[in-house]
N, C-alpha and C positions, 0 to 999 in steps of 0.2 A: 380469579385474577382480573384484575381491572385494565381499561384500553392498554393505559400510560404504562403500566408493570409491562402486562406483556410488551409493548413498543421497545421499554429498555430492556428488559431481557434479551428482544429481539436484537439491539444494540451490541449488546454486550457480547453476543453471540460472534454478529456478522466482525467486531470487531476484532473478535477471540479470536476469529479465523483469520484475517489477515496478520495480526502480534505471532501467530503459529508460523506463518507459511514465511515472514520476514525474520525470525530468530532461526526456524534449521537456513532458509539461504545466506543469511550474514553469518553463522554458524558456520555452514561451509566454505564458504569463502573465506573465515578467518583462519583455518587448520593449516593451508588450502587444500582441496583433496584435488586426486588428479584428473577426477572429470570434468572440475570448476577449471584448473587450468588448460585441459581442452577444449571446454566451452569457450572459454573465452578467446581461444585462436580461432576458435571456426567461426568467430563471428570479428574476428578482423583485426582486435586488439591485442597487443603483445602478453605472450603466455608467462606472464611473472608473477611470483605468489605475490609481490609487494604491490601489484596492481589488485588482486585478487581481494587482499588483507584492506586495502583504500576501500573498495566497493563495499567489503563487507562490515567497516566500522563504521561507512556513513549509512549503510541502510540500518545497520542495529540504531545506532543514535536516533536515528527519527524514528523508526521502532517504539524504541524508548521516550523519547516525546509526548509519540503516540497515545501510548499506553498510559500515561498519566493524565488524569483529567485537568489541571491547570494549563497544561501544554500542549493538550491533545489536535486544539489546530491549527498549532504550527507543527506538530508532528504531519497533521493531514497534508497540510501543505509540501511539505518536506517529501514525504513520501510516494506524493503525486507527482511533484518534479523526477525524484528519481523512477517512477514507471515510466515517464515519459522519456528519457532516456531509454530506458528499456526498449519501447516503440520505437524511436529512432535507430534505434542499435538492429533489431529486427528488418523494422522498412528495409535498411539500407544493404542487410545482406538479401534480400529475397528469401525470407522466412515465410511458413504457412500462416495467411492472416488469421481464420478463427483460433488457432492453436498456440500459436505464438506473438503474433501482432500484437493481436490484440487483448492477451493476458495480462498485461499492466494495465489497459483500461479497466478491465474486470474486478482487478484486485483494488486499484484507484474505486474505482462506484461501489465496491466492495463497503472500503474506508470510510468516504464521504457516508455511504448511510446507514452504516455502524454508527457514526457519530453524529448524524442524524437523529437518529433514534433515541442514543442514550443522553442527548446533551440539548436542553431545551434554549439554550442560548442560539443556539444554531438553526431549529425548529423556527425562533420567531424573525430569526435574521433573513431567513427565505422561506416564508411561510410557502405550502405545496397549498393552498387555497387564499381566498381574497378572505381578508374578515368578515365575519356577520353580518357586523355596519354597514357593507359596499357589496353586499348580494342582491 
């Protein structure tokens, strides 16, 4: 297997994993099961599945973004906005930082180098080295 295979496989990996972890939580929150709507009172906002059912259609949709290579970063983008929500939602109750804090970042750097990986548009838009030329 060659650098670039394995790179995107490595891609397609990190990003499998995030498309996984973003359909069972929009998943759950679209049903809404009942320890989505006590999550979401213990962290401050009202326990209503119609809030629940909100959260969980916009993270499927950029999910779904995601997950299609035409649209994939504006899904990244999308995606990252809501982790960051996430963070804020955390910060603000006094949640555990490495456990919870800062889980959206994780799963955001997640995303970004999933799509790193697999999508060479992205690769040359913020090259991780100077080119040849200017070494």
């Amino acid at each position: 297997m060659t650098k670039s295979r394995f790179g995107r496989a490595a891609g397609h990996a990190m990003s499998g994993l995030v498309i996984a972890f973003m359909l069972l939580d929009g998943g759950m929150k679209l049903v809404p099961l009942d320890v989505v709507i006590k999550a979401t009172a213990d962290l401050g906002y009202p326990p209503t599945p119609e809030l629940a059912r909100g959260l969980g259609v916009v993270g499927l949709l950029s999910t779904a973004l995601y997950a299609f290579p035409r649209t994939a970063v504006l899904g990244a983008i999308l995606l990252t906005a809501y982790m960051g929500g996430a963070v804020a939602t955390h910060v603000r109750v006094g949640s555990p930082l490495f456990t919870h804090i800062l889980f959206g970042v994780y799963l955001a750097i997640l995303a970004w180098g999933g799509l790193f990986l697999r999508d060479s548009r992205i690769r040359n838009l913020l090259p991780l080295t100077s080119p040849p030329e200017q070494r």
